[in-house]
C-alpha positions in Angstrom: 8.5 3.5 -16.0 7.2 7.0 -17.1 6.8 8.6 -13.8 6.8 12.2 -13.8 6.8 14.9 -11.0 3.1 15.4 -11.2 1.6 12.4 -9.2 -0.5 9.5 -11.0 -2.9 7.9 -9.5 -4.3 4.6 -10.3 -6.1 1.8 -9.0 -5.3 -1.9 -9.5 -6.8 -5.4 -8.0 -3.7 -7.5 -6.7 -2.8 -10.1 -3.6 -0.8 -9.1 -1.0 2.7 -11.5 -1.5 4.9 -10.6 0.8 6.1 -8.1 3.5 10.0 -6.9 3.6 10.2 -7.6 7.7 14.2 -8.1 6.5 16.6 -6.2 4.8 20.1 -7.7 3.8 19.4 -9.7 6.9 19.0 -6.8 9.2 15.3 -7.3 10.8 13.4 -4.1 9.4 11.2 -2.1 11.8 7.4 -2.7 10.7 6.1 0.6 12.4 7.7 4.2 14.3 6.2 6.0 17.5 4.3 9.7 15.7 3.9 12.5 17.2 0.2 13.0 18.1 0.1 16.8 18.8 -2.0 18.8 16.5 0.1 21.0 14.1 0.3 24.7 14.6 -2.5 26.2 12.9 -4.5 23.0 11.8 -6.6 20.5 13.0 -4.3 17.9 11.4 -1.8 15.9 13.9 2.0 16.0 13.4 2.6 12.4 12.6 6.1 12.9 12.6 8.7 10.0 14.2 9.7 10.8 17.8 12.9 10.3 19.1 13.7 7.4 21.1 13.5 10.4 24.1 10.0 11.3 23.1 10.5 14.2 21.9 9.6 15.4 18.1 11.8 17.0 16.4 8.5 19.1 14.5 7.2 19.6 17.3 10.3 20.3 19.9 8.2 19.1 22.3 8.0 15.4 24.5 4.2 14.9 24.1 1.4 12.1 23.0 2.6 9.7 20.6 1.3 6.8 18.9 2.6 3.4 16.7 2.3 4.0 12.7 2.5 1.5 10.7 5.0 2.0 7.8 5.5 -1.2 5.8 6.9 -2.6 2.0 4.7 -4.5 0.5 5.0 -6.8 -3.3 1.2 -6.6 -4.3 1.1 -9.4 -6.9 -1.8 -10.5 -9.9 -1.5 -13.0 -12.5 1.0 -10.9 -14.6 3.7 -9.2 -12.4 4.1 -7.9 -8.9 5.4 -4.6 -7.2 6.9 -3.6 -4.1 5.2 -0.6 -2.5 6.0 1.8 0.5 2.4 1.3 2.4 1.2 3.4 4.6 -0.5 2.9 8.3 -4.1 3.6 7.1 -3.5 0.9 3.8 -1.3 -0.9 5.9 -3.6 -1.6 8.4 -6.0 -2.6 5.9 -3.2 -5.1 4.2 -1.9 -7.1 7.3 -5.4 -6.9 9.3 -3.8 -5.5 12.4 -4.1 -2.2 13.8 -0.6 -0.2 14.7 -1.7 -0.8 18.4 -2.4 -4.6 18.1 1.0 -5.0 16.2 2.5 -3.1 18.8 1.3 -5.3 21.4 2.1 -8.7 19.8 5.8 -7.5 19.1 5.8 -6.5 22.5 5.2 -10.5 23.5 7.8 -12.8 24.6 7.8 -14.5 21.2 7.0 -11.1 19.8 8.8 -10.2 16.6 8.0 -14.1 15.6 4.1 -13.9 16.2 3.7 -10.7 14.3 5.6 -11.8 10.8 2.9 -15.2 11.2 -0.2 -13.2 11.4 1.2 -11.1 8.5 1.9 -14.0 6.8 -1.4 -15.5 7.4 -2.9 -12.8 5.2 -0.4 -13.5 2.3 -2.6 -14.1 -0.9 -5.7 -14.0 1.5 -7.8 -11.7 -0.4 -8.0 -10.1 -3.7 -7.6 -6.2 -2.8 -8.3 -3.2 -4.0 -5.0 -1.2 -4.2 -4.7 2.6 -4.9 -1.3 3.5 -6.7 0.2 7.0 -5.9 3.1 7.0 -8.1 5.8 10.4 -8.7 9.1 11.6 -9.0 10.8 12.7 -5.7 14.4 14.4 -5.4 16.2 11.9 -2.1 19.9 13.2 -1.4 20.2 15.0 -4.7 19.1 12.1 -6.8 15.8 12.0 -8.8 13.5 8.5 -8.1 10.2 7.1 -8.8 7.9 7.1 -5.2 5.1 4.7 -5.5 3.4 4.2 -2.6 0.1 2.5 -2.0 -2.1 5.2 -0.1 -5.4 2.8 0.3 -6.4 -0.8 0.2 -9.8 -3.0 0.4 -11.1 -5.8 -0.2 -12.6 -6.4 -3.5 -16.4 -6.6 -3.9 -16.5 -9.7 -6.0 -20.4 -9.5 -7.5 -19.0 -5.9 -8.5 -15.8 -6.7 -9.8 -17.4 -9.7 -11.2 -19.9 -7.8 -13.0 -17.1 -5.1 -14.4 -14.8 -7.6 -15.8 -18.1 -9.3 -17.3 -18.8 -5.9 -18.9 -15.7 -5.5 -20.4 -15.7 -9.0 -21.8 -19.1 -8.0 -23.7 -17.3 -4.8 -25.3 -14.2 -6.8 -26.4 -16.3 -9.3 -27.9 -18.8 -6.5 -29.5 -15.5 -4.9 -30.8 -14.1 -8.3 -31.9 -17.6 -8.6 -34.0 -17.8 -5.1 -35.4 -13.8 -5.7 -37.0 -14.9 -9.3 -38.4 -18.2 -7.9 -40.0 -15.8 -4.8 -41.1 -13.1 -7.1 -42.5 -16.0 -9.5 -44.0 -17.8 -6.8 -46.0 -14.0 -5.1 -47.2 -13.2 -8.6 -48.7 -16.4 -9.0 -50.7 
């Protein structure tokens, strides 16, 4: 709601719902071919989408590439759920596939099928650990909010478990400390 052009980030424990593999009934690409040359200057690799020739338009050049995976996710909890751009590292993490093993099973005969069922096998699967990069981003001349979910994991349960338990003892202790408050005012 408030998102500002300084980037928040924050960290929330959701299910994975749902993937957009459609879009107003156009099948939406799941991943792009990057450029894999290092950057001019760095030891960082362009990552940039190739051309269906090969040849980056960063780069000017036809050289390695490599499948990224660039997916929309809803993330979902008890309360709400939120669609968020996801990334190939998080992305990888979400679905359980790497870019390559996607690759190949689109790649199949039944192809495009076989990869939206093992991405749906991991729908509410596990209770992840989602990091939240959320800012304001100018896109044709138009201000908009651009959450994306940078990383995901699997929650440690005995730890996440043992948080929520914590917090449950300081509600409680605060709950306690306003009744003795209140008790003590009225007398």
């Amino acid at each position: 709601e408030l998102v500002t052009a300084q980037p928040e980030v924050f960290s929330v424990i959701s299910r994975l719902s749902t993937v957009q593999t459609k879009k107003q009934g156009e099948t939406q690409p799941l991943m792009y071919m990057a450029c894999q040359e290092p950057r001019a200057g760095t030891s960082l690799l362009c990552n940039k989408r190739v051309g269906e020739d090969g040849v980056c338009p960063a780069c000017q050049r036809a050289g390695k590439a490599a499948p990224r995976l660039n997916i929309r996710c809803r993330f979902a909890d008890f309360t709400d759920g939120a669609w968020l751009t996801t990334f190939h590292e998080a992305a990888q993490s979400v679905i359980g596939l790497t870019a390559e093993k996607a690759k190949e099973i689109e790649s199949r005969e039944d192809g495009r099928e076989a990869l939206e069922a093992a991405i749906r096998r991991r729908y509410f699967h596990q209770p992840l650990q989602v990091s939240v990069r959320a800012k304001l981003d100018t896109y044709n001349g138009e201000q908009r909010a651009n959450i994306t979910c940078f990383d995901a994991r699997p929650v440690n349960c005995g730890q996440h478990g043992r948080t929520m338990l914590k917090s449950i003892r300081e509600m409680l202790e605060q709950q306690a400390a306003a009744a003795a408050t209140l008790a003590m005012s009225a007398a």
